[in-house]
TIMI-159551 format. One line per field, with one value per residue: residue number from 1; residue in three letters; x negated, y negated, z of N, C-alpha, C, O in turn. Coordinates in nm, 2 decimals. Layout:
BEGIN
lummar c(NUM,...) .
lumse c(ALA,...) .
nc1 c(X,...) .
nc2 c(Y,...) .
nc3 c(Z,...) .
cac1 c(X,...) .
cac2 c(Y,...) .
cac3 c(Z,...) .
cc1 c(X,...) .
cc2 c(Y,...) .
cc3 c(Z,...) .
oc1 c(X,...) .
oc2 c(Y,...) .
oc3 c(Z,...) .
This chain:
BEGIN
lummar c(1,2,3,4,5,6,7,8,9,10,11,12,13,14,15,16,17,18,19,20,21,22,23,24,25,26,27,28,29,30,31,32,33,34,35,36,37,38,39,40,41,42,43,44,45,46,47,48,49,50,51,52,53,54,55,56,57,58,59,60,61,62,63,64,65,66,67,68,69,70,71,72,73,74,75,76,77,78,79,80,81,82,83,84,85,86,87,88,89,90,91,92,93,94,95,96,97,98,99,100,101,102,103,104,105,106,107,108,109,110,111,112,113,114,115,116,117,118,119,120,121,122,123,124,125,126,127,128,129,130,131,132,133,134,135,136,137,138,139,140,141,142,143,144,145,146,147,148,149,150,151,152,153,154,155,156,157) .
lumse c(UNK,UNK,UNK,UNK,UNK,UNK,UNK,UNK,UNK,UNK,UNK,UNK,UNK,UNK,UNK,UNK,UNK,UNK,UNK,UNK,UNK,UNK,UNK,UNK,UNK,UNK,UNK,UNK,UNK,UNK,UNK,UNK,UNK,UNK,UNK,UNK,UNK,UNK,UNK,UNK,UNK,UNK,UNK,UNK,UNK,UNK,UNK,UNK,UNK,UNK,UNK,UNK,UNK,UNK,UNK,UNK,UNK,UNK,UNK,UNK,UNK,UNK,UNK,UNK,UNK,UNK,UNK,UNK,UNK,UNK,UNK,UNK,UNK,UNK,UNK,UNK,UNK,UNK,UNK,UNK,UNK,UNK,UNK,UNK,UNK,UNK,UNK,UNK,UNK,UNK,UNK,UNK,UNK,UNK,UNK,UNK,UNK,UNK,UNK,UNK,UNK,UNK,UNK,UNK,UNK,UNK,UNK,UNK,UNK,UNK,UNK,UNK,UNK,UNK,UNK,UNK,UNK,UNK,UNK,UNK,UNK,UNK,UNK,UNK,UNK,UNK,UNK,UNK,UNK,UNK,UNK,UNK,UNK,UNK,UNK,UNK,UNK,UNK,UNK,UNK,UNK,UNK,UNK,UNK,UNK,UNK,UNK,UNK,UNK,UNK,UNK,UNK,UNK,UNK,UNK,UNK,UNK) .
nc1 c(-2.23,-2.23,-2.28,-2.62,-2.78,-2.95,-3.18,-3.37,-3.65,-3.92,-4.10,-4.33,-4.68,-4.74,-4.91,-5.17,-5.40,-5.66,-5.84,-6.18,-6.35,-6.36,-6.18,-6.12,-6.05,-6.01,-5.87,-5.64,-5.65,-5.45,-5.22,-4.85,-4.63,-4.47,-4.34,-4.10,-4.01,-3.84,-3.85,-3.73,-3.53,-3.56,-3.28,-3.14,-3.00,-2.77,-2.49,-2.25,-2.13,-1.87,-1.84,-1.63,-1.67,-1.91,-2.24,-2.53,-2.89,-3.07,-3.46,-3.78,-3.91,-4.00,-4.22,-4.20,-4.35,-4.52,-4.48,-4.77,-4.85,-5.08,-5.24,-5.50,-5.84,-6.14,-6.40,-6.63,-6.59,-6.35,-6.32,-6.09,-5.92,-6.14,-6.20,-5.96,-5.97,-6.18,-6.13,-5.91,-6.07,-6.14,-5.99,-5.88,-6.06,-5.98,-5.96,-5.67,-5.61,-5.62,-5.39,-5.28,-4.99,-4.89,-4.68,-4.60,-4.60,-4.34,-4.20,-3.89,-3.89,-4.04,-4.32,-4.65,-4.92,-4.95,-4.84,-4.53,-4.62,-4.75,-4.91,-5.00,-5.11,-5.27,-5.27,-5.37,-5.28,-5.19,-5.31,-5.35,-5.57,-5.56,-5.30,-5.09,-5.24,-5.20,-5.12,-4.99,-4.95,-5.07,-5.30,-5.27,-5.34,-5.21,-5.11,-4.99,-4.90,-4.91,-4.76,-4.83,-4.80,-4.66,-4.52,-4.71,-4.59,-4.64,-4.52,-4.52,-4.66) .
nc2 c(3.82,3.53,3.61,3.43,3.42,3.63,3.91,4.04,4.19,4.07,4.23,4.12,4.03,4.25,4.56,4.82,5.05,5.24,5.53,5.49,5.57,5.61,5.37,5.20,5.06,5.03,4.79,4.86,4.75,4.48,4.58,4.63,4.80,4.99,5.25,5.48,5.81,6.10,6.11,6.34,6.58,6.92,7.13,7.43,7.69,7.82,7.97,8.27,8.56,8.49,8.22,7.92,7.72,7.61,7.64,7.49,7.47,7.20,7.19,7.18,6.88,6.67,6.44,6.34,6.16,5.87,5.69,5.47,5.17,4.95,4.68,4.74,4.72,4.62,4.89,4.82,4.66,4.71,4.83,4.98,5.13,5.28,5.45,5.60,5.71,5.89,6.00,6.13,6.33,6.48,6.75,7.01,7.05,6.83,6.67,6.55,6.23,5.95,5.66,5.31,5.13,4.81,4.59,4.24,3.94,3.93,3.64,3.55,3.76,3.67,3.77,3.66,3.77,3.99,4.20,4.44,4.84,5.14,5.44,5.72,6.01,6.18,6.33,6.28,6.31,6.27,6.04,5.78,5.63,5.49,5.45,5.27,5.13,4.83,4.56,4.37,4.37,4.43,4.64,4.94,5.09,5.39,5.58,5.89,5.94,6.24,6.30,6.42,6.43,6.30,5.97,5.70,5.43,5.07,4.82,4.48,4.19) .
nc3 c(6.11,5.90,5.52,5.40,5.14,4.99,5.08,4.92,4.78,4.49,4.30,4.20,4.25,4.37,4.48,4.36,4.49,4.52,4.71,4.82,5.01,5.35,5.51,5.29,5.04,4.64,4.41,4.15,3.85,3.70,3.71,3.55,3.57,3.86,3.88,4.08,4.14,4.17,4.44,4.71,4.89,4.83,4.75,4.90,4.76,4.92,4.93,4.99,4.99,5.20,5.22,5.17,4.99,4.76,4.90,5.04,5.16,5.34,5.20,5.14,5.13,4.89,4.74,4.53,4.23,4.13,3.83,3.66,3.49,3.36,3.23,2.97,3.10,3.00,3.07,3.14,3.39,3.48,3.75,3.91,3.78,3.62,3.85,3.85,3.61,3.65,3.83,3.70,3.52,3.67,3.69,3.72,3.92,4.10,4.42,4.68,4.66,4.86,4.81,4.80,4.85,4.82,4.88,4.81,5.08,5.26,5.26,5.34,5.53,5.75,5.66,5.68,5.69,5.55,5.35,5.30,5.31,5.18,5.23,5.10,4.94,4.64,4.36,4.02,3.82,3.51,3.28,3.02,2.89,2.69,2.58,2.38,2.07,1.90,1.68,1.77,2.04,2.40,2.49,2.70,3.00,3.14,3.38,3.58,3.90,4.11,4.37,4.71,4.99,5.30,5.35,5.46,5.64,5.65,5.81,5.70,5.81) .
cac1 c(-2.31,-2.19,-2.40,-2.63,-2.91,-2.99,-3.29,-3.41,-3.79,-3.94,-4.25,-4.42,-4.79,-4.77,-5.09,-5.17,-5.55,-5.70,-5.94,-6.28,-6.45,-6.30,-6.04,-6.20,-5.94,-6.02,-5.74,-5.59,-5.65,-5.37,-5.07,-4.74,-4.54,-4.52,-4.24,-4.13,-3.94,-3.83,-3.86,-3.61,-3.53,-3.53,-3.17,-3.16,-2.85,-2.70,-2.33,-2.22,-1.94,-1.78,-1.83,-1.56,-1.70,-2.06,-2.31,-2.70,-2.95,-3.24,-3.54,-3.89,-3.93,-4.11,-4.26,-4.23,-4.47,-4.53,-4.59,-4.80,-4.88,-5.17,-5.28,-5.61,-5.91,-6.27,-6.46,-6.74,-6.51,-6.22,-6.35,-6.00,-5.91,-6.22,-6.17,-5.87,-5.98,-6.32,-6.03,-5.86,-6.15,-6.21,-5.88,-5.85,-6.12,-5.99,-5.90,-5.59,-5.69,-5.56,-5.36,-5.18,-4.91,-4.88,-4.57,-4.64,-4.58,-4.18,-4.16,-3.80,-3.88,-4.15,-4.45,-4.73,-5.06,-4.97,-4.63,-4.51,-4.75,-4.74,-5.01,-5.01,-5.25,-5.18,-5.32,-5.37,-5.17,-5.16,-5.41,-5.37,-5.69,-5.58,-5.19,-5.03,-5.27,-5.10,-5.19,-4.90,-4.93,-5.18,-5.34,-5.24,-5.38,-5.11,-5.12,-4.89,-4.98,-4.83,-4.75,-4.86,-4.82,-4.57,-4.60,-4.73,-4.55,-4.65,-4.45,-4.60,-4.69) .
cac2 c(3.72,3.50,3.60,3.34,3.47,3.79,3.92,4.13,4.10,4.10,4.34,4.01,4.03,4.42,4.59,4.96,5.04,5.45,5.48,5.52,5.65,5.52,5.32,5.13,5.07,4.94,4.74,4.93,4.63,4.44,4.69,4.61,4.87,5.11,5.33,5.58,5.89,6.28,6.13,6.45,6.70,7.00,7.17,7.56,7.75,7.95,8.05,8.40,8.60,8.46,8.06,7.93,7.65,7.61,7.58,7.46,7.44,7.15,7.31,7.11,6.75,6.61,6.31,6.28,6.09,5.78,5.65,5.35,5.10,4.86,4.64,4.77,4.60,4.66,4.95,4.81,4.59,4.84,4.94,5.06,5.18,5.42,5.55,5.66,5.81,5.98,6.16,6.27,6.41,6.65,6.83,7.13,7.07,6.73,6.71,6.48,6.16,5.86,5.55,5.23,5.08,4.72,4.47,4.10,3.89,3.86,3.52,3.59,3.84,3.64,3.80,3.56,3.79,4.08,4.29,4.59,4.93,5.24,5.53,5.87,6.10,6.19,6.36,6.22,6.42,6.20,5.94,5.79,5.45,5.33,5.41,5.25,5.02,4.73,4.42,4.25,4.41,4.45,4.80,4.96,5.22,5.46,5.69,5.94,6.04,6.33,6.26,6.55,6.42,6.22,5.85,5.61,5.33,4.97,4.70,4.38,4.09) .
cac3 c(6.06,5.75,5.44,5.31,5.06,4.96,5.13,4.80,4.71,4.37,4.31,4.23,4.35,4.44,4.41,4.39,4.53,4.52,4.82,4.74,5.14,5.48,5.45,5.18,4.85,4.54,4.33,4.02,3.79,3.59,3.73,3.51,3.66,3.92,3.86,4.18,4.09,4.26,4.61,4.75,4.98,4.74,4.81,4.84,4.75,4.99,4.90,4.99,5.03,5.29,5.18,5.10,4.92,4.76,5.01,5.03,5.32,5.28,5.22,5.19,5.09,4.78,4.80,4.36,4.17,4.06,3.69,3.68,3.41,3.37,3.13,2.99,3.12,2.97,3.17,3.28,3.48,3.55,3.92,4.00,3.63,3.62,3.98,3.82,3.47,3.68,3.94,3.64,3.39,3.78,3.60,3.86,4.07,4.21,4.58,4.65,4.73,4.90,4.72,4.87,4.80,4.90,4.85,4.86,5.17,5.21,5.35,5.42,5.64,5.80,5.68,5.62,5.67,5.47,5.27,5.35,5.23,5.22,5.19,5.02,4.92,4.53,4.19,3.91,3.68,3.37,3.23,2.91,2.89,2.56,2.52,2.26,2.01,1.79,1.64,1.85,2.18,2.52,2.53,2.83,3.08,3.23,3.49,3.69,4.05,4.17,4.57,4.77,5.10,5.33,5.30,5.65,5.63,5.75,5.81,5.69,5.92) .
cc1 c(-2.27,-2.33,-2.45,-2.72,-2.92,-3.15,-3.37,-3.60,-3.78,-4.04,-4.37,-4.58,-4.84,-4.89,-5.06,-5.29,-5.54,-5.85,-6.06,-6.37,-6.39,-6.17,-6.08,-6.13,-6.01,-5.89,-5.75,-5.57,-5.49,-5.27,-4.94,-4.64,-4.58,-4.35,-4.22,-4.05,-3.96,-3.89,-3.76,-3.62,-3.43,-3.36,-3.15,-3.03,-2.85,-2.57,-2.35,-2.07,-1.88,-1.75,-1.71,-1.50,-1.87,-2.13,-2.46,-2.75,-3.05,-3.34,-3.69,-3.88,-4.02,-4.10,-4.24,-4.34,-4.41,-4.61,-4.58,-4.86,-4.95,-5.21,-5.45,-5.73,-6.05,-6.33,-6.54,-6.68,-6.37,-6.26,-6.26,-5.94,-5.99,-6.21,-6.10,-5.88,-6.07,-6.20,-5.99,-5.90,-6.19,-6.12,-5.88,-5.94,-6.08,-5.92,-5.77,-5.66,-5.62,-5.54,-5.30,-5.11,-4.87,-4.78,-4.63,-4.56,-4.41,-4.20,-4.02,-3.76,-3.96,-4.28,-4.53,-4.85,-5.07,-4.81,-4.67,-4.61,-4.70,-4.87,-5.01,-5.10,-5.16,-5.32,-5.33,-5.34,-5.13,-5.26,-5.43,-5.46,-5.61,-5.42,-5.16,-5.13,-5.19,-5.15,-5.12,-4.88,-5.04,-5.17,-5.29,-5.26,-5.23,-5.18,-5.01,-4.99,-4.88,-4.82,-4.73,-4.88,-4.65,-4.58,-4.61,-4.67,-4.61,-4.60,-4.54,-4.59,-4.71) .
cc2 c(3.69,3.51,3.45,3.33,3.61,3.83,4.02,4.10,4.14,4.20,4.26,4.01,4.14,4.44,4.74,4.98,5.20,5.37,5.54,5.59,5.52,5.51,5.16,5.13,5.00,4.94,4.84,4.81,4.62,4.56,4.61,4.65,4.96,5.16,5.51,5.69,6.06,6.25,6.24,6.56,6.85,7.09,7.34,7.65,7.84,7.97,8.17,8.44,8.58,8.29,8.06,7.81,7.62,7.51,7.57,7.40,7.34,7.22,7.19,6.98,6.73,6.48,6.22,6.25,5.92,5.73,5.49,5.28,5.01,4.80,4.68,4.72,4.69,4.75,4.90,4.67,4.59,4.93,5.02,5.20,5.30,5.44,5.62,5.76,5.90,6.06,6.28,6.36,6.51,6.74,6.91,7.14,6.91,6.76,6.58,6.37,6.05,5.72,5.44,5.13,4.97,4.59,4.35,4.07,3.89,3.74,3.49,3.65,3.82,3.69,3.66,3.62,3.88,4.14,4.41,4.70,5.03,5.32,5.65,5.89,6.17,6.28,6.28,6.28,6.41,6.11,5.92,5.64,5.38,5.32,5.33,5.15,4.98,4.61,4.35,4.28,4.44,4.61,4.82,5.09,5.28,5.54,5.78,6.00,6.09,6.35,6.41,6.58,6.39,6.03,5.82,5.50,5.25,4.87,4.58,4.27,3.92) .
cc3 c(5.91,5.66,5.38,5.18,5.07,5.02,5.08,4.79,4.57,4.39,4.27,4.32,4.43,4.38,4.45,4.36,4.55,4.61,4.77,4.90,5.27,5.47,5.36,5.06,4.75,4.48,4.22,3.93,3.71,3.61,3.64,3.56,3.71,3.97,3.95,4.13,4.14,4.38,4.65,4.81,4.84,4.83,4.77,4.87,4.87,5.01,4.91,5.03,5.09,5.28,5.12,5.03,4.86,4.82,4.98,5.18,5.25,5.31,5.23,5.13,5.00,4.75,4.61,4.27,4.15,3.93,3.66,3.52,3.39,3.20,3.09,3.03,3.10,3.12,3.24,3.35,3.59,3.69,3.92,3.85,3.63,3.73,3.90,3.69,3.58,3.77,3.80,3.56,3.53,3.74,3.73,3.96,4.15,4.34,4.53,4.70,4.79,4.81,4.80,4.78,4.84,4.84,4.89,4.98,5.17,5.34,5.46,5.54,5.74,5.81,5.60,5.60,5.55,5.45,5.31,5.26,5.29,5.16,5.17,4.97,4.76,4.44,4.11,3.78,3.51,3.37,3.11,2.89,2.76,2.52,2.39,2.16,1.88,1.78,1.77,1.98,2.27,2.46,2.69,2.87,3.16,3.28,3.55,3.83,4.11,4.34,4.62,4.92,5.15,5.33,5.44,5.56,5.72,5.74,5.79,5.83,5.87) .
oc1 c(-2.27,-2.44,-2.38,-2.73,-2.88,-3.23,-3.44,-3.65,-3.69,-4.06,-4.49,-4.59,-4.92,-4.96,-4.97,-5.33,-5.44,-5.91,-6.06,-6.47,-6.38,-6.07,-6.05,-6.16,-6.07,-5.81,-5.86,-5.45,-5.42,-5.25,-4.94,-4.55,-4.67,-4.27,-4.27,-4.01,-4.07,-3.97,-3.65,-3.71,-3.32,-3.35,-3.15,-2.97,-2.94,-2.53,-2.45,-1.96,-1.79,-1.65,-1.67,-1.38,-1.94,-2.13,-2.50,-2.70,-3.10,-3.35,-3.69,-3.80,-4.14,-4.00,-4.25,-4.43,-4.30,-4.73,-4.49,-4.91,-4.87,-5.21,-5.53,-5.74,-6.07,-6.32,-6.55,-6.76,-6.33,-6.25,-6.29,-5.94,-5.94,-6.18,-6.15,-5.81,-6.02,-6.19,-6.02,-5.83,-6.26,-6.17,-5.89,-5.93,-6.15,-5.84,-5.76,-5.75,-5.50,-5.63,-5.25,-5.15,-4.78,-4.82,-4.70,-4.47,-4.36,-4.20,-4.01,-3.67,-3.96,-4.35,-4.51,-4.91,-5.16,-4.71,-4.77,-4.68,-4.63,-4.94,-5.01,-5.19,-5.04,-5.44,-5.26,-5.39,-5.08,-5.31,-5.50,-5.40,-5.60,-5.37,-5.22,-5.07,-5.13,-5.21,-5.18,-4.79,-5.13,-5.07,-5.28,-5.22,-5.16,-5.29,-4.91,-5.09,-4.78,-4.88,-4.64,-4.92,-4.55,-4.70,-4.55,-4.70,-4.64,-4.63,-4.64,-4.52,-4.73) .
oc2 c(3.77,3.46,3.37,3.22,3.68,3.74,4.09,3.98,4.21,4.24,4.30,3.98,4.14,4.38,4.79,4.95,5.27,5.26,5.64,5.66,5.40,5.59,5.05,5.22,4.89,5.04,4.90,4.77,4.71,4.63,4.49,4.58,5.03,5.13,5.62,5.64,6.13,6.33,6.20,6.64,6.86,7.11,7.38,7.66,7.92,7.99,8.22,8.39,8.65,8.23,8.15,7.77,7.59,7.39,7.64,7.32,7.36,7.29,7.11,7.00,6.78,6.42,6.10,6.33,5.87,5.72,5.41,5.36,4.92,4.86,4.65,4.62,4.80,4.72,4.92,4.58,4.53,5.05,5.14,5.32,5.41,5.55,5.72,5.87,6.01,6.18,6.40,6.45,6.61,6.85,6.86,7.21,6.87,6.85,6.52,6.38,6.06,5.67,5.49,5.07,4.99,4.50,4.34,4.14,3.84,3.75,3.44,3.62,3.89,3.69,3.59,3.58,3.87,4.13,4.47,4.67,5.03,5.27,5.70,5.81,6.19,6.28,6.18,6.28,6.49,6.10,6.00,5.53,5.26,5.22,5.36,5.04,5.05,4.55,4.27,4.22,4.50,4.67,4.73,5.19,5.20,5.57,5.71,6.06,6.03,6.43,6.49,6.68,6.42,5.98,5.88,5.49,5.29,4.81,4.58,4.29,3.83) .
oc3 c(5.82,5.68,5.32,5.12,5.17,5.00,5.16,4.79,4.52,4.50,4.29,4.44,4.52,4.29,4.52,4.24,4.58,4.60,4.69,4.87,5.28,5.43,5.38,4.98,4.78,4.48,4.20,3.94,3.68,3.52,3.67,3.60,3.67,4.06,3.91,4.02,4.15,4.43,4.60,4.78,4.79,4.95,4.65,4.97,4.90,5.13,4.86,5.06,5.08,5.33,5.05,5.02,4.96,4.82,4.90,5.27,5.14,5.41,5.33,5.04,5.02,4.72,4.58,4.26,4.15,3.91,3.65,3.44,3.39,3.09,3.18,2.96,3.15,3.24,3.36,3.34,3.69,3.73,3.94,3.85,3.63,3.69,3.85,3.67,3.60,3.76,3.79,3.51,3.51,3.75,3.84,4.06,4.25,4.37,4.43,4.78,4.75,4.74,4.91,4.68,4.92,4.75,5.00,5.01,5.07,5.47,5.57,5.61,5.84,5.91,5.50,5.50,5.47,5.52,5.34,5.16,5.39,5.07,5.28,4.94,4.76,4.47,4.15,3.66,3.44,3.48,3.06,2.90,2.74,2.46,2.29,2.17,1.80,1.87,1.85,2.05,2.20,2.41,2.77,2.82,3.23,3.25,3.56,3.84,4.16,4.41,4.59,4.97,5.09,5.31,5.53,5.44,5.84,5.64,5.87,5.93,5.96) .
């Protein structure tokens, strides 16, 4: 098949929702980025005296984290925002909880109802509400969620 277009998306219109009971999400307001990182199959040495080149077996899979970025948005309006500070002031008593991950529509690919998603169950390992203040720049809520599962993937439609 001759190439004619690249069939790339943008992240354009992604959303990233923390479930709140069911399968019930709320939005994570005003997301900027969502930055994935240590998806990998941890690699565990095993060279011995008879190798006779250095060897490793895979060992268990880690799913990473992800560190997210939002623009700040007043609390009593931040539904998805405070879910996320109230997980992380539970500090060691939170459970993990469920997050989704949802790409916009790729028209390309012929989705029209909904983009591709994924779902993991995460920590909330980091939380800073007010990051950086400056005359010349948005406040911004960060977050990291530590991925503690495997992800469900769904193909959009």
């Amino acid at each position: 098949m001759a190439y004619t277009f690249s069939e790339g998306q943008s992240g354009a219109l992604s959303t990233i929702a923390i479930n709140t009971t069911g399968s019930t999400y709320v939005a994570i307001e005003e997301a900027l980025s969502i930055a994935q990182s240590g998806n990998d199959v941890t690699m565990i040495p095993s060279t011995n005296l008879q190798s006779v080149i250095e060897e490793s077996i895979p060992g268990l899979p880690s799913s990473g984290e992800f560190k997210v970025t939002c623009i700040r948005v007043d609390a009593a309006t931040a539904t998805g925002q405070q879910l996320v500070q109230t997980q992380f002031n539970l500090g060691s008593l939170q459970a993990p909880i469920k997050f989704q991950l949802t790409l916009a529509k790729d028209a390309a690919a012929g989705q029209t109802t909904a983009g591709d998603s994924a779902i993991f169950s995460a920590y909330v390992s980091q939380c800073t509400p007010f990051g950086d203040v400056s005359p010349n720049k948005l406040v911004e809520f960060s977050f990291t969620l530590k991925v503690v599962s495997l992800f469900a993937y769904t193909n959009g439609s």
